[in-house]
N, C-alpha and C positions, 0 to 999 in steps of 0.2 A: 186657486186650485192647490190640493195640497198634493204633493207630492211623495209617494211612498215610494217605501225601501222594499220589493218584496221577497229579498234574501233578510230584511233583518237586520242589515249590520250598518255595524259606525263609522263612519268617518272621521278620521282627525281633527279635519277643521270643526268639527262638531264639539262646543264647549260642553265639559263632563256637569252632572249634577253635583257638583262638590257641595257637601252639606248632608246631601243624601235626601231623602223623599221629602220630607217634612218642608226644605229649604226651598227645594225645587217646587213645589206647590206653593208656597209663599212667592215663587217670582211669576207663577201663573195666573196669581191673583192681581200680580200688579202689572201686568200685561207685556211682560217680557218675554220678547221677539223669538229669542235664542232657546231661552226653556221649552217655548212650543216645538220650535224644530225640534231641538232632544228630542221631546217624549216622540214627536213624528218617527222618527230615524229610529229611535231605539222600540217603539212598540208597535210599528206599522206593518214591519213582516208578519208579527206573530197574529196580528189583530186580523189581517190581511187572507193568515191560513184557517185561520175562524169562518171568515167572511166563506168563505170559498167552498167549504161543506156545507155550509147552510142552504147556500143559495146557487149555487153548482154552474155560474155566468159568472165570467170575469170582469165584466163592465159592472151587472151589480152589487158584486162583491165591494169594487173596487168604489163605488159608488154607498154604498154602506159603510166603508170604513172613512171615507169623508163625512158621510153625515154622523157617524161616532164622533170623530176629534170636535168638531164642530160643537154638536150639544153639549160635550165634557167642554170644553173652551168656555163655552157661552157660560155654563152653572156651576165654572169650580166652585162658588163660593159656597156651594151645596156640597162640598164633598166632606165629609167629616172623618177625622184623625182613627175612628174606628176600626178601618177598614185600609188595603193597600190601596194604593193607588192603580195600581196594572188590576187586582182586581174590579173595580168600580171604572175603567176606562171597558173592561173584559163582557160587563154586566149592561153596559151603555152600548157595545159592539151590537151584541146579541139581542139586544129588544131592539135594534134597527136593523137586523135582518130578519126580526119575527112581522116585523114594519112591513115590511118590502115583500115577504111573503105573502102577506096578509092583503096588500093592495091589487100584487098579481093572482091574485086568486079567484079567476074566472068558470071554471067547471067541476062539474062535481067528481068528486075525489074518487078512485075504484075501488070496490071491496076489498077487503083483506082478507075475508073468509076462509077462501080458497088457502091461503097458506098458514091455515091457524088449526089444531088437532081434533079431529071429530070424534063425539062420545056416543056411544049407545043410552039407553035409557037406563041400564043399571050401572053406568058409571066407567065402564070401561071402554077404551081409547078403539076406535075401529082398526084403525093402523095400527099393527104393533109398534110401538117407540123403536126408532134407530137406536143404535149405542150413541150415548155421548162423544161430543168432539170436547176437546181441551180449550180456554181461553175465551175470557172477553171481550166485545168486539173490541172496546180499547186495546186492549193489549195484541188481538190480531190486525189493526191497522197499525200497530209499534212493528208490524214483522215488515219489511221490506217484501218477502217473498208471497206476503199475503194481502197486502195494503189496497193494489185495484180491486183484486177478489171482493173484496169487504165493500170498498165504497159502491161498487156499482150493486151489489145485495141491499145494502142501505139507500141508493139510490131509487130503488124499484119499491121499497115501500109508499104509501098512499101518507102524503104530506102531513095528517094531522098525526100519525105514527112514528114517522119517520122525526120530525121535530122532537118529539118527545125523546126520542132514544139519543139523537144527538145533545141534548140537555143536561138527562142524566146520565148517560155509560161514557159520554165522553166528553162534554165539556164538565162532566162532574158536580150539576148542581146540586142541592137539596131539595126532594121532593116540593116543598114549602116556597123556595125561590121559582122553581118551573110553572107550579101551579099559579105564581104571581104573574110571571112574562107572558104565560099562556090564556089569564083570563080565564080560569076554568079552577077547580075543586082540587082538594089534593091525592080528593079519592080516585078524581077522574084520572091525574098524571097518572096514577099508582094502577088501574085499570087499562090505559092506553100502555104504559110503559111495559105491562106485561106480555099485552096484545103482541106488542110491537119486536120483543123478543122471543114469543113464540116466531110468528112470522119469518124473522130473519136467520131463525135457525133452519126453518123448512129452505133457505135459497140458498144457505152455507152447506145444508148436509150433502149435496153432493159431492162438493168437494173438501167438504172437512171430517167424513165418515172414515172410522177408522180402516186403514189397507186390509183391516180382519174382517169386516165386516161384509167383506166380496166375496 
């Protein structure tokens, strides 16, 4: 069992990557004991807060981010100098919690309809638009004073949606890498990705509508 950190941080007794990445994946290859803990210690928090939006269960999370170190372990020899290291452990994180999604996926998923803008026949919005709110979702789960609000709006989206937007507005992939981990087109990301932030805007505007707008 591996054991994570899940504040993230190091320990003294914990030998440094002296060498720097390059070195440090050279002692992974040759199956050195202390390197693996490193990277444990040093990438298990962060990997660990990944885990934990995706899959929104501590046990699974915590259970995904073992089955990450593990398949990076088993295939460094696949890991190529192209790329960092924390990203490619990042990318192995995330297609094992798309994993795990995918196996618990026992009933069918609820409309999103209902929280998407309805059009007339000649083009205009039934509901007038709200004003705009400001920001991101990324950048509104960076707000401390906004961060539940958000996840639990994100939360309530219907899983093939929801996936999507944590991919790209905040684990920041490229269209091209989601449409890879998802099995699906790039058109399709690009069409659920939109879906999916219409939607999250209709659960945010109550509380992100400007104070003018009352």
């Amino acid at each position: 069992m591996i054991e994570l950190d899940p504040a993230g941080k190091r320990e003294a007794r914990i030998p440094s990557d002296a060498g720097g990445e390059e070195a440090l994946v050279a002692r992974l290859r040759n199956g050195d004991e202390t390197a693996f803990e490193l990277v444990v210690r040093r990438e298990g928090g962060r990997l660990l807060a990944v885990a934990r939006r995706f899959l929104r269960n501590e046990e699974d999370a915590r259970d995904a981010v073992q089955d990450a170190f593990l398949s990076a372990f088993r295939s460094i020899e696949s890991f190529g100098q192209g790329s960092r290291f924390s990203t490619w452990l990042h990318r192995i994180l995330i297609n094992a919690c798309l994993m795990k999604l995918r196996s618990s996926r026992r009933r069918a998923e609820d409309s999103i309809e209902d929280l998407l803008p309805k059009f007339q026949e000649d083009g205009h919005q039934v509901n007038h638009p709200n004003p705009p709110w400001e920001g991101s979702a990324e950048e509104l789960l960076a707000r401390s004073e906004t961060r539940e609000i958000v996840r639990r709006c994100i939360d309530k989206l219907p899983e093939t949606y929801r996936s999507v937007l944590l991919l790209r507005d905040i684990e920041e992939l490229t269209t091209e890498d989601a449409a890879r981990l998802l099995g699906v087109t790039e058109n399709a990301v690009k069409i659920r990705l939109h879906r999916a932030r219409q939607a999250l805007r209709t659960l945010l505007d109550p509380t992100f509508r400007p104070a003018f707008a009352s």
